[in-house]
N, C-alpha and C positions, 0 to 999 in steps of 0.2 A: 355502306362500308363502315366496316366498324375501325375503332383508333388504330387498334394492334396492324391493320391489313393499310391507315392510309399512312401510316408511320413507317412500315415497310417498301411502300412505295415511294416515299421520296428522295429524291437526291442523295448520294452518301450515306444511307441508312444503312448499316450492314445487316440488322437485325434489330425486329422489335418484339417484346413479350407481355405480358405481367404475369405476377405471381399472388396468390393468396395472401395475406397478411399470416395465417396460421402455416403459413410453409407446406401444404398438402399438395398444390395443385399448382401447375403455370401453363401457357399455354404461350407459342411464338410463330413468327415467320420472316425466314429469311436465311441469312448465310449461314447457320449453326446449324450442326447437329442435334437430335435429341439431349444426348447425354453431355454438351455443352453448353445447352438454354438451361438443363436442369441445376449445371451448378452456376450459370448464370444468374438465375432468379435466388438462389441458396446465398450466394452473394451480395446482390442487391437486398436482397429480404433483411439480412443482417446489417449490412450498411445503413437501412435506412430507420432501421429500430435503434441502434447508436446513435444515430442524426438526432433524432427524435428524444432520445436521453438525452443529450450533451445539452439541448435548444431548451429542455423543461429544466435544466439544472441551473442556466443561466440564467433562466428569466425566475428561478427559485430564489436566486442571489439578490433580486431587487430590479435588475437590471430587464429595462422593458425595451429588447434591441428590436424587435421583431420581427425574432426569426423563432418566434414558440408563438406556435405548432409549427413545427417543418415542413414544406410543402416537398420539397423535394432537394436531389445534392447533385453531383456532378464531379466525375472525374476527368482531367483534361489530361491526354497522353499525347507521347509525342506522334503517334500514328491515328488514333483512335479514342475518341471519347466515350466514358459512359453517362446517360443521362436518363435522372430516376423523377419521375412527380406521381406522387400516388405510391400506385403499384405498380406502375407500367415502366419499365425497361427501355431504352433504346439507345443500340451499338451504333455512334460514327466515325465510319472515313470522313478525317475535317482538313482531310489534304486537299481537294476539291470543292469544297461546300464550305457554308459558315454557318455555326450551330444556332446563331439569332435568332432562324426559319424555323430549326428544328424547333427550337424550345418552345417558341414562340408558340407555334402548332400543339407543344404540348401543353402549356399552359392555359390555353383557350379550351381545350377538348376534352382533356383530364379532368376531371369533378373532381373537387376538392374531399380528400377523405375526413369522415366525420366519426365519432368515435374513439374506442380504446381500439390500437391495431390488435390487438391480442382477442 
């Protein structure tokens, strides 16, 4: 089973994806439409290239917090979080579940991206 299919099957997952680092390509599964995983990952894709700037600006500053390289970010909402490592995407319902599992799952499974994202 691949990440994208066991991240989709856990608990609260409303949907899992990634996306290309170059924006051409994503692939998902779970409660989204096509045309809403598409600007799902259009989203994350951007967010995490921002991440990635702000984290190499601070640690340019002197400051060794380390969080350059960014491994990944996280929005906490009041329904539904989103959680990015990598390039891999995943929507939760955190009304029932606690996202500790989720991350947790992803930060074990997710290979840490190496390189220029571009």
């Amino acid at each position: 089973m691949n990440i994208i299919a066991e991240l989709a099957a856990l608990p609260g997952v409303m949907a899992a994806g990634e996306y290309s680092y170059r924006g051409d390509r994503f692939s998902f599964e779970g409660k989204l439409d096509p045309e809403m995983a598409r600007m799902a990952s259009i989203m994350c894709r951007a967010t995490t290239m921002a991440v990635h700037m702000q984290a190499n600006m601070v640690k340019s500053l002197g400051y060794d917090c380390g969080c350059a390289p960014a491994r990944g970010w996280m929005v906490h909402g009041q329904q539904f979080s989103v959680c990015v490592i990598a390039n891999v995407f995943c929507f939760v319902d955190h009304t029932h579940v606690s996202l500790n599992d989720i991350m947790q799952t992803m930060v074990t499974k997710v290979p840490n991206q190496e390189g220029a994202l571009v």
